[in-house]
C-alpha positions as CSV (number, residue, x, y, z in Angstrom):
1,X,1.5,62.5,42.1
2,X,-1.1,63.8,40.0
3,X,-3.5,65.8,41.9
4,X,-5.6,67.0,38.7
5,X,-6.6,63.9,38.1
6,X,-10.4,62.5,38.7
7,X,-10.4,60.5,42.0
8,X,-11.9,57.1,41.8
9,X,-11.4,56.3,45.5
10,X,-10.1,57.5,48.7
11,X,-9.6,56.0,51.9
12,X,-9.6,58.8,54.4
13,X,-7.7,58.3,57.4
14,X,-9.1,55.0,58.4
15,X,-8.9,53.0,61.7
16,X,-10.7,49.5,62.1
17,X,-12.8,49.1,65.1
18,X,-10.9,45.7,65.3
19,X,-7.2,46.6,66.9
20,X,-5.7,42.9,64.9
21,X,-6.7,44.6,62.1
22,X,-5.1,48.3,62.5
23,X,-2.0,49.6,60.9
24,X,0.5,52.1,62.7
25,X,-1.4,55.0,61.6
26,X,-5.2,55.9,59.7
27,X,-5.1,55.0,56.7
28,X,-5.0,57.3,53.5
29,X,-4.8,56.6,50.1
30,X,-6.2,57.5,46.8
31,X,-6.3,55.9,43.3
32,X,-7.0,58.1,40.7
33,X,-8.2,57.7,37.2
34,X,-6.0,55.9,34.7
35,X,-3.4,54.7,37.4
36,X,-2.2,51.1,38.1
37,X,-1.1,50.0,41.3
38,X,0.8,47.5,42.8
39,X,0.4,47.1,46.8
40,X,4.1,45.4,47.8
41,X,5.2,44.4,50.7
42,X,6.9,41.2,52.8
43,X,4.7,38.7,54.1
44,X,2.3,39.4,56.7
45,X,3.1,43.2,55.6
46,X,-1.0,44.1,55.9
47,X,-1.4,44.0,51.9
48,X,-4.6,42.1,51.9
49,X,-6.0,44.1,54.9
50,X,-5.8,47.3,53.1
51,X,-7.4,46.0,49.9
52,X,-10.1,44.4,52.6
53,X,-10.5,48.1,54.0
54,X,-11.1,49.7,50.2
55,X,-13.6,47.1,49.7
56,X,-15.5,48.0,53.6
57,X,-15.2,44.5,54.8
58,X,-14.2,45.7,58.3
59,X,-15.8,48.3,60.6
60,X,-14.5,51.6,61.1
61,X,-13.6,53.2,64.5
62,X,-12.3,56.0,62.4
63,X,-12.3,57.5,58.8
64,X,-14.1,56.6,55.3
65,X,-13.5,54.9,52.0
66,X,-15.2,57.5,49.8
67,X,-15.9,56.1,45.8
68,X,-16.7,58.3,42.9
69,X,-19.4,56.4,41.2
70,X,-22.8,55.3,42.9
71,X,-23.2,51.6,43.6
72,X,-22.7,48.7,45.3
73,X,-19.2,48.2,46.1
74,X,-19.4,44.4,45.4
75,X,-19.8,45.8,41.6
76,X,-17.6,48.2,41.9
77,X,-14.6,46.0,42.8
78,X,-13.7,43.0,42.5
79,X,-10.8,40.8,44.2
80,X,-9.4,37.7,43.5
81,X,-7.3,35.6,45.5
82,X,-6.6,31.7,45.2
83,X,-9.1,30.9,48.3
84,X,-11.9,32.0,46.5
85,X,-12.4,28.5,45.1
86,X,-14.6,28.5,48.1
87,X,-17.4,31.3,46.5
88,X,-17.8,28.7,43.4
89,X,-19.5,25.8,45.1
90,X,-19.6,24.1,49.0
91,X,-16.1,23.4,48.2
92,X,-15.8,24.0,52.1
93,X,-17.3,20.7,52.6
94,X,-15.2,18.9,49.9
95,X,-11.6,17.5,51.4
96,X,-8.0,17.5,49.7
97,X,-8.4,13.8,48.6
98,X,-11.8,13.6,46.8
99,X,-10.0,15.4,44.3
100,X,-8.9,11.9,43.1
101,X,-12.1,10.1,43.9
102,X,-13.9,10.7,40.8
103,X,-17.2,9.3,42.0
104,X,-17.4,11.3,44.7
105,X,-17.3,14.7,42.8
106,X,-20.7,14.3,41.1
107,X,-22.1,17.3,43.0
108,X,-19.3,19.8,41.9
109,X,-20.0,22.0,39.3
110,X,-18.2,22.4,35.8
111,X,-16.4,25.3,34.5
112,X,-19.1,25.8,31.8
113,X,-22.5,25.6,34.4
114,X,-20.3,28.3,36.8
115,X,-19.9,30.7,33.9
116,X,-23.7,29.8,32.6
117,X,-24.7,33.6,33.0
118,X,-21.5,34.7,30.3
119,X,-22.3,32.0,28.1
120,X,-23.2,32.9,24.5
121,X,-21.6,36.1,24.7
122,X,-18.7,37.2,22.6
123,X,-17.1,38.5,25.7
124,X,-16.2,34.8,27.4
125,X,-15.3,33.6,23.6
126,X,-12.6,36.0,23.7
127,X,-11.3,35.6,26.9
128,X,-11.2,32.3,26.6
129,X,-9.6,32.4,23.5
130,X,-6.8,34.6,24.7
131,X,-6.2,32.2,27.7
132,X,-6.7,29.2,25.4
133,X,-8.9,27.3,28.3
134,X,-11.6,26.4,26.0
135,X,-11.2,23.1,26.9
136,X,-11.8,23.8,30.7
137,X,-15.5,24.2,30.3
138,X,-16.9,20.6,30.7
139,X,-14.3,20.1,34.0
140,X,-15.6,19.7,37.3
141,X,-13.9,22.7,39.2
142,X,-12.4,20.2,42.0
143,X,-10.5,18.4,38.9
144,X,-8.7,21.7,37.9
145,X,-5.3,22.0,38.6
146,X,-3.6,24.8,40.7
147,X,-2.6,26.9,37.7
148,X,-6.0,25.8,36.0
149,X,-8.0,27.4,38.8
150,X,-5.9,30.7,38.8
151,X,-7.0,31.6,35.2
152,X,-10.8,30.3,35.5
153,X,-10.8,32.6,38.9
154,X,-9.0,35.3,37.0
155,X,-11.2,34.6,34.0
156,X,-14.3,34.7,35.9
157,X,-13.3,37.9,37.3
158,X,-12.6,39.8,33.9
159,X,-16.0,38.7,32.4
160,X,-17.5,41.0,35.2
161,X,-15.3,44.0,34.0
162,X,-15.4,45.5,37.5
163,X,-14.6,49.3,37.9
164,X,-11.0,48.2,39.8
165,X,-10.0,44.5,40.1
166,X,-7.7,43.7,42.9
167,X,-6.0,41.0,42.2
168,X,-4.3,38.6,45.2
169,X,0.1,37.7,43.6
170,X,-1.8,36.5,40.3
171,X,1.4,35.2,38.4
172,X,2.4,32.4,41.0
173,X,1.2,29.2,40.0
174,X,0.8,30.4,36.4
175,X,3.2,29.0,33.4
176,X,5.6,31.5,31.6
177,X,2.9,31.9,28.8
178,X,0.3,32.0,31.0
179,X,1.5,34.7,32.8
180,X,2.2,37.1,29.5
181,X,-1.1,36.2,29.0
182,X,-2.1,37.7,32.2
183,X,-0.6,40.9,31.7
184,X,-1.9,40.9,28.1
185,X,-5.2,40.7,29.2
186,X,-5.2,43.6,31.8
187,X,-2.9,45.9,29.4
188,X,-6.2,45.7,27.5
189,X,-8.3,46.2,30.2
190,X,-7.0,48.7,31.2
191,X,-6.8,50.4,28.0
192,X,-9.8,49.2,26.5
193,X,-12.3,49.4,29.1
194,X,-11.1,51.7,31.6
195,X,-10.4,49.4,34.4
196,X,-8.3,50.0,37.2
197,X,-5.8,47.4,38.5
198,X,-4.6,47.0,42.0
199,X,-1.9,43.9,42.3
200,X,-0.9,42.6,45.7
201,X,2.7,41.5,45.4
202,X,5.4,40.5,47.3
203,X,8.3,40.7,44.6
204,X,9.5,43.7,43.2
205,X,10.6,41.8,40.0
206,X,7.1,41.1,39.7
207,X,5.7,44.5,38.4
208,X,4.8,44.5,35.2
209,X,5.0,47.2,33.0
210,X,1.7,48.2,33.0
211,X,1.5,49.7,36.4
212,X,2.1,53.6,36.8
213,X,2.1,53.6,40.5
214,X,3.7,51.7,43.9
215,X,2.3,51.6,47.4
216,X,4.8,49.8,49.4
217,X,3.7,48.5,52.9
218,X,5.6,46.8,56.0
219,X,4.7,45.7,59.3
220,X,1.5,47.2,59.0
221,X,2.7,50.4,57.9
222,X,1.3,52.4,55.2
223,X,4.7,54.2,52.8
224,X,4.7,57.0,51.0
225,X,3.4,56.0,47.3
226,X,5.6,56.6,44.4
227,X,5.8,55.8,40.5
228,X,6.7,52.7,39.2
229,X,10.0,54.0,37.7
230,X,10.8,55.9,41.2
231,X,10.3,52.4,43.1
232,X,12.2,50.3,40.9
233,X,15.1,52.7,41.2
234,X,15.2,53.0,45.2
235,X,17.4,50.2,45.6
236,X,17.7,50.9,49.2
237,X,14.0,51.1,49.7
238,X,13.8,47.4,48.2
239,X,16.3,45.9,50.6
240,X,14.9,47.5,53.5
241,X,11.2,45.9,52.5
242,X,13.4,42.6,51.6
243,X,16.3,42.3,53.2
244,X,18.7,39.6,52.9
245,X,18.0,36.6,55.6
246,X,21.1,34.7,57.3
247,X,21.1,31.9,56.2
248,X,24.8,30.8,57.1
249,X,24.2,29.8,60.3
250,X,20.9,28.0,59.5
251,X,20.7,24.9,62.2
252,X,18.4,22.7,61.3
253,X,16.8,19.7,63.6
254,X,18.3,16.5,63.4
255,X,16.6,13.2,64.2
256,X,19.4,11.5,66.1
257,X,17.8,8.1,66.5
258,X,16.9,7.9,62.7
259,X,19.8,6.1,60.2
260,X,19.9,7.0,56.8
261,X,17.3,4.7,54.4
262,X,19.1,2.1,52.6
263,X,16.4,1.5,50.0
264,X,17.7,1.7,46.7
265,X,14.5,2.8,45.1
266,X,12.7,5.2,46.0
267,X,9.8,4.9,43.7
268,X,9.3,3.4,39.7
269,X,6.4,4.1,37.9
270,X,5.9,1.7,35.2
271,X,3.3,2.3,32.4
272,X,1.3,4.4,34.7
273,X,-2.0,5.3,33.0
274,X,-4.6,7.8,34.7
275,X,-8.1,9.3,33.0
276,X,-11.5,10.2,34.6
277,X,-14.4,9.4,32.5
278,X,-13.1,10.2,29.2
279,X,-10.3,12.2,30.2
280,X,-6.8,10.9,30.0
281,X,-4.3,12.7,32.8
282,X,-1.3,10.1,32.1
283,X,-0.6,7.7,29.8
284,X,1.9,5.2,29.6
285,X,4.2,6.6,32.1
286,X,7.8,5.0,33.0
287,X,9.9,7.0,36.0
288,X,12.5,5.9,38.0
289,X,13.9,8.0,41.1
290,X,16.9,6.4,43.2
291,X,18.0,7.0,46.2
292,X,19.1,10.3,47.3
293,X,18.2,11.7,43.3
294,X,17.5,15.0,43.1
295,X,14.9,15.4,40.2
296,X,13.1,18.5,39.6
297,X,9.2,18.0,37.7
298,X,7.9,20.6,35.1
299,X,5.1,20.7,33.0
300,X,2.5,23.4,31.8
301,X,-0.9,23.8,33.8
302,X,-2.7,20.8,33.6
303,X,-0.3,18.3,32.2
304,X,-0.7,15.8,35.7
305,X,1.7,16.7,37.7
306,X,-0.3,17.0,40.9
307,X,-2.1,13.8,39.4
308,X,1.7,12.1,39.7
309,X,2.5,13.3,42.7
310,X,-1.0,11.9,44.4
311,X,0.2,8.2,43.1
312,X,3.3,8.6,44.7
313,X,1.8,10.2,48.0
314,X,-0.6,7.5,48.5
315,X,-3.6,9.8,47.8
316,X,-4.5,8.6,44.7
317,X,-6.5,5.3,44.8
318,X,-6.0,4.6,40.7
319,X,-2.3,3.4,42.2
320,X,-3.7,0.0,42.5
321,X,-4.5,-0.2,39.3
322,X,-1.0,0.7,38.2
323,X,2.6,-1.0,38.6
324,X,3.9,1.7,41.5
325,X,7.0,0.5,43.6
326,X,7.7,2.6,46.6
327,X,10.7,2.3,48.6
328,X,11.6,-0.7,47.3
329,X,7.7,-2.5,47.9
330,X,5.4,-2.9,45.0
331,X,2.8,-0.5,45.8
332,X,-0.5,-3.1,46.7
333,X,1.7,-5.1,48.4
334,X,0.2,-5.3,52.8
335,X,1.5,-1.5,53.4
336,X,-0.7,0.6,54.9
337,X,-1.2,4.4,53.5
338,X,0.4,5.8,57.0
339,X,3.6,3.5,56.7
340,X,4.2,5.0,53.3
341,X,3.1,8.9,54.2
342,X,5.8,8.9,57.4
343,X,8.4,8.6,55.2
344,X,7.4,11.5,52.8
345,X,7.3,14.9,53.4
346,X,4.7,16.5,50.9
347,X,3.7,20.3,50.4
348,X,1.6,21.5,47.8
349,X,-1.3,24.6,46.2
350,X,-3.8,22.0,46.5
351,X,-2.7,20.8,50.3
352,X,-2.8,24.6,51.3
353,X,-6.4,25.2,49.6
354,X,-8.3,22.5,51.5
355,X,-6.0,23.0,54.8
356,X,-8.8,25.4,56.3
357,X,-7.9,24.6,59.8
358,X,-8.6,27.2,63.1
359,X,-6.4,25.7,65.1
360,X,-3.2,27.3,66.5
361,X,-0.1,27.3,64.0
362,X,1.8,25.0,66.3
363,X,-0.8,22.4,65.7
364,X,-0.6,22.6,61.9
365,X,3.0,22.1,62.0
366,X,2.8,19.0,64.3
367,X,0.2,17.3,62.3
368,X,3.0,16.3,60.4
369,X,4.0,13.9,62.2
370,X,0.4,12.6,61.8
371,X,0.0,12.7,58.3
372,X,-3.3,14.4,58.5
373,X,-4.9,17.7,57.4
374,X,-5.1,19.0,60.9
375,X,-4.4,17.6,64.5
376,X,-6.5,15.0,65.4
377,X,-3.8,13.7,68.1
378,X,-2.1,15.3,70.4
379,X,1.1,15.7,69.8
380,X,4.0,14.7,72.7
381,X,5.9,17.0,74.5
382,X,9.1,15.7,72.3
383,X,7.0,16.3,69.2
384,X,5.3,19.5,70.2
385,X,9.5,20.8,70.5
386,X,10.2,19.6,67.4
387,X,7.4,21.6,65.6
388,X,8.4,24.5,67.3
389,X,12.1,23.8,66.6
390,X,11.0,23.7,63.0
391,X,9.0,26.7,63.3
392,X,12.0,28.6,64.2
393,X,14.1,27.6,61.0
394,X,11.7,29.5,58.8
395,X,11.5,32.7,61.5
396,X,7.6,31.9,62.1
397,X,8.1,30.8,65.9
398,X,6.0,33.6,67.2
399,X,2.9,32.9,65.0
400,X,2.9,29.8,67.4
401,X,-0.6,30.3,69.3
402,X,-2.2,32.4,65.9
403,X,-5.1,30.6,64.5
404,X,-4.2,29.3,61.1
405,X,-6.5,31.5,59.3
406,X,-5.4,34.1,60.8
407,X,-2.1,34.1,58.7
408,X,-1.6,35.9,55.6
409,X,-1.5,32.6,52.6
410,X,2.7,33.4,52.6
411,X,2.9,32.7,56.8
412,X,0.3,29.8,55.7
413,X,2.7,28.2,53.5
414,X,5.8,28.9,55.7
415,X,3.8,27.0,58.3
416,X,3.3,23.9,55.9
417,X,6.7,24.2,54.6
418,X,7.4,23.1,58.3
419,X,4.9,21.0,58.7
420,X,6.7,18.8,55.5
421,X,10.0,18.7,57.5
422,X,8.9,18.4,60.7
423,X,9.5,14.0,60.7
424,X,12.8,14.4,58.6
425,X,11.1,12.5,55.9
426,X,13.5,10.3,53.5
427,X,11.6,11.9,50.3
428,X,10.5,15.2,50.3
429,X,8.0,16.3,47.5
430,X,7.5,20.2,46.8
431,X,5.1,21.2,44.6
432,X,5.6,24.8,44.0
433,X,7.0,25.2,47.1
434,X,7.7,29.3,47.4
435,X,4.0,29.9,46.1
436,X,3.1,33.0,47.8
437,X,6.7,33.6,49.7
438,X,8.0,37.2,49.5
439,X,11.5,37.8,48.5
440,X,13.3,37.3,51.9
441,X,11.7,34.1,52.9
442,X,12.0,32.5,48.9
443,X,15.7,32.8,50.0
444,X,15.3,31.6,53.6
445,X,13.0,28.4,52.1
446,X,15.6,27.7,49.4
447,X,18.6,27.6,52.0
448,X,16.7,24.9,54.4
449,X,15.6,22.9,51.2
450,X,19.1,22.8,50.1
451,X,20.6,22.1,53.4
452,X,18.1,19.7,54.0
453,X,18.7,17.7,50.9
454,X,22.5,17.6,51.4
455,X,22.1,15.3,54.6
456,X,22.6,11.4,53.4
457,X,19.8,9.0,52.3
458,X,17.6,12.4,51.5
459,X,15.6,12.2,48.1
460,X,13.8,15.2,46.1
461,X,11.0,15.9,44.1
462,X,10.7,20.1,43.0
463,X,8.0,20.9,41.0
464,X,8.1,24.7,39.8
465,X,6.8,27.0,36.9
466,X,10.3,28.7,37.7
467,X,13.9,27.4,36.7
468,X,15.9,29.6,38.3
469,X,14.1,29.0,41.7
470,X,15.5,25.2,41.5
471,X,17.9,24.6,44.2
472,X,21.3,23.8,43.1
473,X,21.6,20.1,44.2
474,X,19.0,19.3,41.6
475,X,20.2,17.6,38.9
476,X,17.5,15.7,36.9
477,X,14.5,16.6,35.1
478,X,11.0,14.9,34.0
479,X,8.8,16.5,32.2
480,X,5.0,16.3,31.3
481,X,3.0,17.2,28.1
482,X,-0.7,18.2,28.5
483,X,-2.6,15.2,26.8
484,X,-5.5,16.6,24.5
């Protein structure tokens, strides 16, 4: 490590007054001038924490975080991370459907009145240029879609041009071009304007180029840091952090008293047509997915796939005013909304924004069989078991009694990922289902979706900005154009 270089922050042998929030040892650590880091590490590693302790969120028992320049350290650095939809507007009070009732959005801002203070200045033209999301501006920020929301957060965040931006596994939920765009943008940063980048990451293959140095961490404990080149080359340093799970003698719950589905359809979409205002999501839409199909759904950022997937979910109220057959029944038809959500499992970005819960993990997995963004019965001994049971298959069993929001977001979507399988649903629908998942678990999550969908009468729906993460039972593709 360079020692001669000017020192931009240290953290000096740190202890949090808090013991949750404490890793092995104090922690050290020290970026200097002109170096780009990546923090990586498994799920639940203590990534997030450490950033947290460079920016003084907690309180110290022990140590300092010492910075070279005066100020406020809320200028100084800057984080993003995907939950920060809530610092935009009292998006804490908005919940996961309103998304698709238009009228009841009127109080959200748009893109264009949250960036009022940038506009006008050459600055946001040329970011949003580079990111091509000029036509984000008049949106209402409920109405953006997953990938949508990363760039305007990331956006947001460069127009400030902080000192050192921190930025929360940036590249999932982003397309392929958005993400060169991404690392585009901070290779000029960097070299341009002198900021320092700190990625949080939980995929070595992840790392782009412009990063000089690596700080792994695991079970809240703090590695020796190392270049980029010397990381990349310590193969056995890589499968230690991400070791290969067993998945050969994955056993996963069986409903015994539940037969196969003989429905023949499992849903048809003809001439489906969705807009908001003036805005046209779909148009003139035919689909067709049979029994037991296994289709997978791409599209770029805001082309309406989550749109599509809220018809077929029941979420979407604009389904009445479209030809939708579900399981064989013409959607409109004297089913309820519950009768057609206990059939279909359903994970998704936007689910695991709004899912804000404090209860106990256990409980999030068991409102499954509920349907409902959190518990609001009690689940049965029988069905409190089979949450558990669940909970074992993706190795988060002892997060049982941890509140939700205690989780890091990759034990967060493990948890919903159970949550979707927990009522052995006949369709299961997974919108960018290994969103956050470290290397290890990506594998585990891809092993139960493919064992899962190998059982009879089982049909899927895999929506991902990544080809090669499509489990090898899929063997049909839709695809969506952005409408302009």
């Amino acid at each position: 490590m360079n020692s001669e270089k000017k020192e931009i922050v240290r953290l000096e042998g740190i202890v949090p007054r808090l013991p949750e929030l404490r890793f092995a040892e104090p922690v050290s650590w020290t970026i200097r001038e002109g170096e780009q880091w990546a923090v990586i590490g498994p799920n639940g590693a203590g990534k997030t924490v450490l950033t947290d302790i460079l920016q003084r969120k907690y309180a110290f028992k022990e140590g300092k975080v010492v910075f070279a320049s005066d100020g406020r350290i809320s200028d100084l650095v800057k984080s993003i991370a995907f939950k920060d939809i809530y610092s935009l507007a009292d998006c804490r009070n908005s919940y996961y459907q309103q998304r698709w009732h238009a009228t009841e959005a009127d109080d959200i801002p748009t893109v264009e009145e949250t960036l009022k203070e940038y506009l006008g200045s050459a600055n946001l033209a040329e970011i949003l240029a580079v990111f091509g999301i000029e036509d984000l501006l008049p949106k209402k920020l409920i109405y953006l879609s997953s990938g949508e929301l990363r760039k305007f957060l990331i956006v947001r965040t460069l127009l400030s041009r902080p000192q050192i931006l921190i930025l929360d596994n940036p590249f999932i939920g982003l397309d392929a071009p958005s993400r060169d765009l991404l690392v585009e943008m901070l290779q000029q940063l960097t070299s341009l304007h002198g900021v320092q980048v700190v990625l949080l990451l939980s995929n070595p293959a992840d790392i782009p180029a412009m990063i000089t140095h690596v700080q792994p961490v695991a079970n809240r404990h703090i590695y020796p840091p190392m270049t980029r080149e010397a990381f990349l080359s310590d193969e056995s340093l890589k499968e230690w952090l991400f070791p290969v799970p067993q998945t050969e003698d994955l056993f996963l719950p069986v409903d015994e008293q539940k037969a196969p589905s003989q429905h023949e359809v499992t849903f048809r979409m003809e001439h489906v047509s969705i807009r908001y205002g003036s805005r046209t999501i779909l148009k003139d839409l035919d689909w067709e997915v049979r029994n037991g199909e296994k289709w997978a759904l791409f599209g770029p950022n805001g082309a309406g796939k989550s749109t599509l997937l809220s018809l077929i979910y029941a979420d979407n109220p604009q389904s009445y005013a479209n030809t939708l057959y579900l399981f064989d029944r013409r959607r409109g038809t004297g089913e309820s909304i519950w009768e057609i959500k206990k059939r279909i499992g359903y994970v998704s970005p936007e689910m695991h924004l709004y899912y804000m819960e404090n209860v106990p993990t256990l409980h999030i997995v068991g409102s499954g069989y509920f349907d409902s963004v959190g518990l609001y019965r009690k689940c049965n001994a029988e069905q409190e078991a089979g949450a558990l049971r669940w909970m074992k298959v993706f190795g988060i069993e002892h997060l049982r009694d941890r509140s939700f929001l205690t989780l890091s977001s990759g034990e967060q979507r493990l948890a919903l990922l159970a949550r979707a399988f927990v009522k052995d649903p006949d369709l299961i629908i997974l919108d960018e289902p290994l969103h956050g998942l470290d290397v290890s678990n990506k594998q585990l999550a891809a092993a139960v979706i493919e064992q899962f969908c190998s059982r009879p009468g089982k049909t899927l729906v895999y929506v991902t900005h990544y080809p090669h993460e499509l489990p090898s039972c899929v063997d049909k593709r839709f695809e969506l154009q952005k409408i302009r």
